[in-house]
N, C-alpha and C positions, 0 to 999 in steps of 0.2 A: 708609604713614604710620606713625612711629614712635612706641606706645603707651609712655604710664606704666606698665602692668602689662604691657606686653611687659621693658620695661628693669625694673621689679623681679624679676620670671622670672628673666634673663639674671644679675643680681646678686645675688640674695638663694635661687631654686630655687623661690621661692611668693610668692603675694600680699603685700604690703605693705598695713599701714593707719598711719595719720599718727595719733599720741594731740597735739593739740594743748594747749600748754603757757602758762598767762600764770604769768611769774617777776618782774613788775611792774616790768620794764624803762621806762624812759622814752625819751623823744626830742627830738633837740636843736631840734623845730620847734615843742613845745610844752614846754620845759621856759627858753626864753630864749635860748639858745644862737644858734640860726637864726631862730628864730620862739618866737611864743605860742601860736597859733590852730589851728596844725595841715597838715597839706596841706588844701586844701580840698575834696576828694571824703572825705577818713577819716571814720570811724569805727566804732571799733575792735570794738566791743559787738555789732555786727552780724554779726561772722565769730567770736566765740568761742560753742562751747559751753557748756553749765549746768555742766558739773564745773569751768570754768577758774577759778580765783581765787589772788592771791597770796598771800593768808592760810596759803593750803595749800602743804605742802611740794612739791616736785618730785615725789618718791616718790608721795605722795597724789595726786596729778594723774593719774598715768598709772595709778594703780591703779583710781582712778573711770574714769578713761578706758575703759581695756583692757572693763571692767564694761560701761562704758555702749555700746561697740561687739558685745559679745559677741552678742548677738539679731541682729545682720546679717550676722555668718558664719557659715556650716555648716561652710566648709571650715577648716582650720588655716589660719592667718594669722601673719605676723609683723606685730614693731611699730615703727616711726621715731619716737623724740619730737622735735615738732614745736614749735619755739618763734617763737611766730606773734606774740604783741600785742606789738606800736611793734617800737622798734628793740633787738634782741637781743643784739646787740654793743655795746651803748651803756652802759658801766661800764668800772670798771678790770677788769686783766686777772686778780686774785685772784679778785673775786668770778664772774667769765666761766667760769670754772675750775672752781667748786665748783659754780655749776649744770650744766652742762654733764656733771660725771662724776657726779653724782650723777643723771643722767638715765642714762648708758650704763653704770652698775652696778645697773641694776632688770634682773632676772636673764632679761624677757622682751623688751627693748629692743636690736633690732640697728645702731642708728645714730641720728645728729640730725641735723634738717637746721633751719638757723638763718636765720630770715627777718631781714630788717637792712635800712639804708640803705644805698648805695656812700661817702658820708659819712662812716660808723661804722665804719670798717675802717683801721688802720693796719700797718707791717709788723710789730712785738712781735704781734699780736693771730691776724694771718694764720702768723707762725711759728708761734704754739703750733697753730694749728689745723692746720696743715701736718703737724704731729708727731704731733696728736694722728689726723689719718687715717691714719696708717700704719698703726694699733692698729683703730680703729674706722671706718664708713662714717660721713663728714662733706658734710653740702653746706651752702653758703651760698646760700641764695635771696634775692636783689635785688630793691629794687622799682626797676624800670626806670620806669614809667609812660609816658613818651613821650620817643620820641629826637628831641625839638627843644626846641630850648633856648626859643623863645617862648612852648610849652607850659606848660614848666616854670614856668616865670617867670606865667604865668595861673594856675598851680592852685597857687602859693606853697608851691612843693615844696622852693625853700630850697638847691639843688646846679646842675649843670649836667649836661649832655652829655657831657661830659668827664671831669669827676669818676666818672659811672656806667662807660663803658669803661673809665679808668684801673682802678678798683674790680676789677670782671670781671677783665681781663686780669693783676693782678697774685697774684687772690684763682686762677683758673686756672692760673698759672704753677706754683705750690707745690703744684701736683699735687691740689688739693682740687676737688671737682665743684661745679660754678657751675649754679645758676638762675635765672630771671628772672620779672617778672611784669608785665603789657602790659597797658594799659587802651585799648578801643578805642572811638571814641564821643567823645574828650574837645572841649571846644569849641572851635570855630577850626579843628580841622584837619581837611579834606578828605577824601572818600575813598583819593584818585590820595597819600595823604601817609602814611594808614593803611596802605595795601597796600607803599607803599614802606621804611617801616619793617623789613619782613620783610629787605630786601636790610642793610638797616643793622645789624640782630643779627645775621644769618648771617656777619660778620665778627669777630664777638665770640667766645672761646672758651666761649661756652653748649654747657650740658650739657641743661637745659632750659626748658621756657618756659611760664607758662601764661597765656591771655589774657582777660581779663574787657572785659565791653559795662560802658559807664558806667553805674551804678546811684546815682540822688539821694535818699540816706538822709536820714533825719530827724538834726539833732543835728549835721550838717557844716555847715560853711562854704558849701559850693556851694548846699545848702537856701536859706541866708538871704540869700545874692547873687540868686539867682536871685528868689526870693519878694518882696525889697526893691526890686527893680531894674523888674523886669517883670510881676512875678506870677504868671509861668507855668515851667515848665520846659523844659529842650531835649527836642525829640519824640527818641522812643526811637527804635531800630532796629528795622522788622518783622520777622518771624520771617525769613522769605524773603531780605531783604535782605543781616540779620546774617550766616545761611549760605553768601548770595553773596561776602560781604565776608571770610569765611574760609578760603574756598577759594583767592582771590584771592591772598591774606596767605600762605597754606601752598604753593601754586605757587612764589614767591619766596623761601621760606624752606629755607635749608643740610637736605640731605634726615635726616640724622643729629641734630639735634636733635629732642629729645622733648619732644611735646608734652602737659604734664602735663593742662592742661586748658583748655576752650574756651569758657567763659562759668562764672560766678559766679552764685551765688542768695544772698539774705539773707532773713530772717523776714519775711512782708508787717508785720508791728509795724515794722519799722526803714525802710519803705521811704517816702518821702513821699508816692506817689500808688503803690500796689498794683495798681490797675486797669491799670498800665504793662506788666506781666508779660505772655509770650507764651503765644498760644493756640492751639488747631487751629481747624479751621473751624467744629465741633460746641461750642466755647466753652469747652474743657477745658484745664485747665494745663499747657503742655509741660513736664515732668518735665528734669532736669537730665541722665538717661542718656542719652535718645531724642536728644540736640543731637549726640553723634556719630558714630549714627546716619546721621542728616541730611545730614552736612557728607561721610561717607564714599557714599552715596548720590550725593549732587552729583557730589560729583569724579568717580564712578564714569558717572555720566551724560555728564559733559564728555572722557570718558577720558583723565582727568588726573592727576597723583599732586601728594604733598609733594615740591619740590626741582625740577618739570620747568622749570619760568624761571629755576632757582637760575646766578646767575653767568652767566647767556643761553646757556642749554642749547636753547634754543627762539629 
């Protein structure tokens, strides 16, 4: 199984750490464009840290950043800044520009990788990026969320299926590293539809992937459908479960993508029911390290790897 900190080894000589960036981007699913409301699983608040704000410059971001990581390495680290809140490509291409090198002139930043829609991506946008990896290490991370389009169209994500590959493969072509991000859990779809996803990216030129269990924050859309509708929430995945369902998903998955990461945690403050998080038997919180762990444990039980059903190797 191919790690994230294996592929920064390989590219960079040491550990990578992500300084996550808000440059008060907007997005065309809340700003009118696409929508108002938003996809209905976001929100945004839940995944940034205390230093992120756009008030603050770029420079000031990653300098609170670089700070506020400092206490969890001993070892030397380098740094990616990370432009994570909405959609990051979602401007004209001056101002895409001036944040962007003002991110990869702070003298301890060896790269950006730009979280975005497949939506938000045009060919002016993807050429400069193109130019501008020549100079420096560039990825664009995708939010994939689900590759069906009736998915899509339930969690009013505002694109298609279509548009996302077109995205990938055009944003891939021009030489720049692609990622993606996989929400699994979402409603309506199946087990036998989750696992089969993996064969559907493994066609995509991804570079990486990381996949998140559906999490019902307070503050989204999905909260207040659900709440409204039925009063209850969709039952979560159990621990056991979730791991079966990852192994399953990384069997089928192109054995050369990396897998950045394998479930997602937010603040219990941002979660609508907290009690939903997974536990050991003893009632204690399984930590976000121990999940892969778990998942490399399984496979090693099943004597199974990443990629052994890839394409029906098996």
């Amino acid at each position: 199984m191919s790690t994230y900190a294996d592929y920064c080894r390989r590219l960079f000589g040491r550990p990578m750490q992500k300084l996550t960036i808000d440059a008060g981007f907007s997005c065309p699913n809340r700003d009118g464009t696409v929508g108002t409301e938003g996809c209905a699983f976001c929100n945004n608040e839940a995944f940034s840290p205390s230093y992120c704000h756009p008030e603050k410059s770029i420079t000031q971001q990653l300098d609170e950043g670089i700070r506020f990581h400092a206490h969890r390495h001993r070892k030397e680290v380098g740094f990616l800044t990370y432009f994570q809140s909405y959609s990051n490509t979602y401007a004209p291409l001056p101002v895409l520009r001036k944040y962007y090198e003002e991110a990869l002139a702070h003298p301890k930043v060896s790269g950006v990788v730009i979280g975005t829609r497949p939506d938000c991506v045009d060919a002016e946008k993807l050429d400069y990026l193109a130019a501008l990896a020549k100079r420096h290490y560039v990825m664009v991370e995708y939010g994939i969320e689900s590759c069906y389009d009736l998915t899509l169209a339930a969690i009013r994500r505002g694109h298609d299926y279509t548009c996302t590959a077109t995205a990938i493969e055009a944003t891939a072509g021009r030489g720049i590293a692609c990622g993606g991000h996989l929400i699994l859990g979402l409603p309506g779809e199946s087990r036998e539809e989750m696992v089969a996803e993996a064969g559907l990216l493994s066609r995509l030129p991804l570079t990486t992937l990381k996949l998140h269990q559906l999490q019902v924050l307070k503050g989204s859309q999905m909260e207040r459908d659900y709440l409204s509708r039925s009063g209850c929430l969709p039952p979560p995945f159990e621990l056991s479960e979730y791991v079966g369902l990852v192994c399953d998903f990384l069997e089928r998955l192109r054995p050369d993508i990396v897998v950045e990461r394998f479930a997602a945690s937010v603040p219990p403050t941002m979660q609508v029911d907290p009690s939903r998080g997974w536990r050991h038997a003893d009632g204690t919180a399984v930590k976000g390290s121990e999940l892969p762990r778990l998942i490399r444990s399984e496979l090693s039980r099943r004597g199974t790897w990443q990629g052994i059903n890839y394409g029906g190797n098996r």
